[in-house]
N, C-alpha and C positions, 0 to 999 in steps of 0.2 A: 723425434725429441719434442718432448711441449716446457715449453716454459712456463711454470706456475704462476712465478711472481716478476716483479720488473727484477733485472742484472743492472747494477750501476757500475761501472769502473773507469776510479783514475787512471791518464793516463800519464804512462815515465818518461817513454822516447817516440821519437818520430816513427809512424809505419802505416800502412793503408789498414784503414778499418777491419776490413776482413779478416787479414791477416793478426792481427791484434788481439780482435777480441777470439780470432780460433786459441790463439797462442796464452790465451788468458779463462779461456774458462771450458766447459766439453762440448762446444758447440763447432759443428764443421763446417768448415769455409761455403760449403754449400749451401748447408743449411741459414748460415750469416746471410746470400746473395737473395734466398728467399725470402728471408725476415724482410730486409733492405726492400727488397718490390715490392711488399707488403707496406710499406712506410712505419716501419716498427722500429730505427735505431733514430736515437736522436745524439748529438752533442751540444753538450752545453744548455739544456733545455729545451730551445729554441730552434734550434739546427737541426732540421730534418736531412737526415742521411740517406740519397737518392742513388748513389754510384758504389760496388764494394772497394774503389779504387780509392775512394776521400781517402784525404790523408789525416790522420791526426796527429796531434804536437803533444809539447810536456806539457801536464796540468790541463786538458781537455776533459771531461769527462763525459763519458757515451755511459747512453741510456737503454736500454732493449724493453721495449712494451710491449712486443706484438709476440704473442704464442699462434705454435706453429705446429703442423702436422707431419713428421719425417714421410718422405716421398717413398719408403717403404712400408706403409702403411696400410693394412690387408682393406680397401676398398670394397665391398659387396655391393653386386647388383640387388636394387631392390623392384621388387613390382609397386612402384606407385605410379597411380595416372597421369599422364601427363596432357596438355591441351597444347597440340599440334598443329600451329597456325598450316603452317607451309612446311613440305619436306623434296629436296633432289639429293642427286647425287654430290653435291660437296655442304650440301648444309642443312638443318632443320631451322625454323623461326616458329622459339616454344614462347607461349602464353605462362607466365609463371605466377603462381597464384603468392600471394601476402603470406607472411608467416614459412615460407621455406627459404635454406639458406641456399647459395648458390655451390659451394664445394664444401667439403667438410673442414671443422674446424675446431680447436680443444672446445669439450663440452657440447659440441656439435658430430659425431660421428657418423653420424645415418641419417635418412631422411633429406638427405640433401639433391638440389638438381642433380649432381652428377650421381649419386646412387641410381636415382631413376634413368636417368640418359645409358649409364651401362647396361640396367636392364633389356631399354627396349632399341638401343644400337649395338650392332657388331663392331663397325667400324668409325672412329672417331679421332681426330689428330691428336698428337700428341707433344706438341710445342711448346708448351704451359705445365709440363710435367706431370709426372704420371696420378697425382692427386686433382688435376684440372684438364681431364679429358675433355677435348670439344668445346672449352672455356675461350672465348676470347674477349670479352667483355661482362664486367656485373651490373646488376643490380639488388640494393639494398635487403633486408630478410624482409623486413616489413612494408617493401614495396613492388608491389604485384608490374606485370605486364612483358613486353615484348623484347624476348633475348634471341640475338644468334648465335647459333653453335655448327662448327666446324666439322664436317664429318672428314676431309682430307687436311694434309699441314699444308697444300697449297692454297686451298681455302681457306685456312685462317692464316697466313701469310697475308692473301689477297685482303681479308676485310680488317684484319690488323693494321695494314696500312692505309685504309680507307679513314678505320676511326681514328689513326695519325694524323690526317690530313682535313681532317672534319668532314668528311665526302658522305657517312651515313645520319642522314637527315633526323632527329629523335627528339619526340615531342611528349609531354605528360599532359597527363589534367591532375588539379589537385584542387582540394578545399581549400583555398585560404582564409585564416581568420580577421575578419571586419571587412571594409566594403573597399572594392577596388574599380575606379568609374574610368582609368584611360590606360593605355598600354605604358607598361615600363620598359626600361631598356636598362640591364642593369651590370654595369660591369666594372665590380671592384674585386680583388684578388681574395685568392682563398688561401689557408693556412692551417697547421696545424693547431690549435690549442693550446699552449703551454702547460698548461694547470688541467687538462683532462685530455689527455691522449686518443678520447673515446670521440672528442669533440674536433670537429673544424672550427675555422672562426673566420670571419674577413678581416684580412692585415696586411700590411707591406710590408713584414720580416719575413721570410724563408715562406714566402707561397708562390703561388701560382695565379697569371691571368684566367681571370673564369667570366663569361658572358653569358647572361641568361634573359630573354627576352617574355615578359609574363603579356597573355592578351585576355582581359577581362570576356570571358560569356556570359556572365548569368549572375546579378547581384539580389540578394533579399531578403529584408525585415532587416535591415544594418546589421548583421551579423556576422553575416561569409561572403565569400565570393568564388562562384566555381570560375578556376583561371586554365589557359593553357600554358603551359612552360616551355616554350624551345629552348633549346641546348646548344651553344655557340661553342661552349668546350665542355668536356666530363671530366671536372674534379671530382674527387669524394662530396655527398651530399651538399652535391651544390645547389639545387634545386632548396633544400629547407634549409641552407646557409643564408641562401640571397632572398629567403621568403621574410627569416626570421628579423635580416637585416633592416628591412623596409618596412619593420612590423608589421606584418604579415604572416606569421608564423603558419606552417602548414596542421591543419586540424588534427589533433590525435599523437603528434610526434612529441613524445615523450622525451626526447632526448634533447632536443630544441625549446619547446614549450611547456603542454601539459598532457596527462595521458584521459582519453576519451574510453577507451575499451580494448580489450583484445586485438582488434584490425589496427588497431596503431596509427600509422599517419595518411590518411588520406590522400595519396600520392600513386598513379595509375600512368606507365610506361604503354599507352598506348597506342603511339602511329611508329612506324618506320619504314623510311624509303631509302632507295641506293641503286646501286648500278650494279648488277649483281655482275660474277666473275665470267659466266654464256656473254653479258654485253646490256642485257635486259633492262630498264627500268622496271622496279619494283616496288610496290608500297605495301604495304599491311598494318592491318587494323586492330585493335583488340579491346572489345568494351568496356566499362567497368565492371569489375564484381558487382553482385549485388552487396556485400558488407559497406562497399565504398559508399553507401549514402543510409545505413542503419544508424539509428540514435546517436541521426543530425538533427535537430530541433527544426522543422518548417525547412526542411532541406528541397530546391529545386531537386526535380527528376526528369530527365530527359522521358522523352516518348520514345 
């Protein structure tokens, strides 16, 4: 099923969301549980709907913004290349480049990591449904770098609950705009948007604690500053929430700021360490694209 447009509906009588809105429009209670993970129901405007169990009352009114892809949906392996940091037998750690999305999605059918992961794996969990093979965590379309993917459900069991517990260490670089001279330490909650569903925002209605730790490298000509970002927890775009916050916005994010070009926001998912599920410590690297520093005006470039 995809949803076109947002669904609004009052509600009459007391009953769990799910159940509600199956019983209210042609959408299946299953398909509701997957909206809801998606963070696509809202009530009330502001009420992000995180459980299919909420309950709703008389005169609530739920919102549906998120379209969705039914988990019957003919999936094709495609041949696109992929950059294979690391690969065993329960996991691959793919380099994923800017501009791909990570599963398919209305308006997004093909072309996606998981098109490419079916092509070049046979075997990949299946815990996340059958549209998010090997999925256990994202990153953004227009934010390149380091993902891991599940080739058993006991591996993505195992690092599911790693990134539960914050046990997988993950760190970016990004361009930030104007100049940044001392470490921040930034930790105010993150939320959905009221007024654009597309947007997070920092709020203390119906978010989430988000911590993100920025450490200036490289400041020049008062313009930018390439920073690093660690990641204390992973809400949705928290990294260009708490950039934006600090004004700081990160370079190129259109969504946040302004648009720069094609490669979009300047934002590079590249170290990650953990304790893999053999016992291992592990770390992996992934440099920037070269796009990540094109028509930057006097942009540093590493050596």
């Amino acid at each position: 099923m995809i949803i076109k447009d947002e669904i609004v509906i009052k509600v009459e009588y007391q009953d769990r969301i799910d159940k509600y809105i199956s019983d209210h429009t042609d959408i299946s209670r299953n398909d509701i549980k997957d909206i809801i993970k998606d963070y696509g129901v809202f009530v009330d405007e502001t009420v992000e709907v995180r459980k299919p169990n909420f309950i709703v009352k008389p005169n609530h009114v739920i919102k549906i913004t998120k379209k969705i892809v039914k988990d019957d949906y003919n999936l094709e392996p495609q041949n696109i290349p992929l950059d294979i940091v690391y690969e065993d037998e329960h996991i691959v750690v793919i380099n994923k480049p800017s501009g791909m999305i990570v599963h398919p999605a209305p308006g997004n059918y093909d072309k996606s990591l998981v098109n490419a992961l079916l092509y070049h794996f046979k075997n990949l969990s299946n815990l996340n449904g059958p549209i998010r093979p090997g999925i256990i965590h994202r990153i953004d379309k227009h934010t390149s770098g380091l993902l891991i993917v599940a080739k058993t459900n006991q591996a993505h069991r195992y690092f599911a609950d790693l990134i539960k517990k914050h046990e997988v260490n993950r760190e970016y670089l990004a361009i930030a705009k104007g100049v940044i001279n001392n470490i921040i330490h930034i930790d105010v909650p993150i939320g959905r948007n009221p007024h654009d569903f597309q947007k997070m925002m920092v709020s203390k209605i119906n978010s989430k604690n988000a911590y993100t730790d920025i450490y200036p490298i490289h400041n020049f000509d008062n313009k930018y500053t390439l920073v690093k970002c660690v990641l204390k927890t992973g809400r949705t775009h928290q990294i260009r929430v708490h950039l934006k916050y600090i004004n700081h916005p990160v370079l190129g994010d259109d969504l946040y700021d302004q648009y720069l070009d094609e490669f979009r926001q300047r934002l590079h998912a590249y170290k990650l360490s953990f304790k893999h599920i053999n016992g291992k410590d592990m770390e992996f690297i992934a440099d920037c694209p070269k796009e990540f520093y094109e028509n930057v005006p006097e942009i540093y470039k590493p050596n």
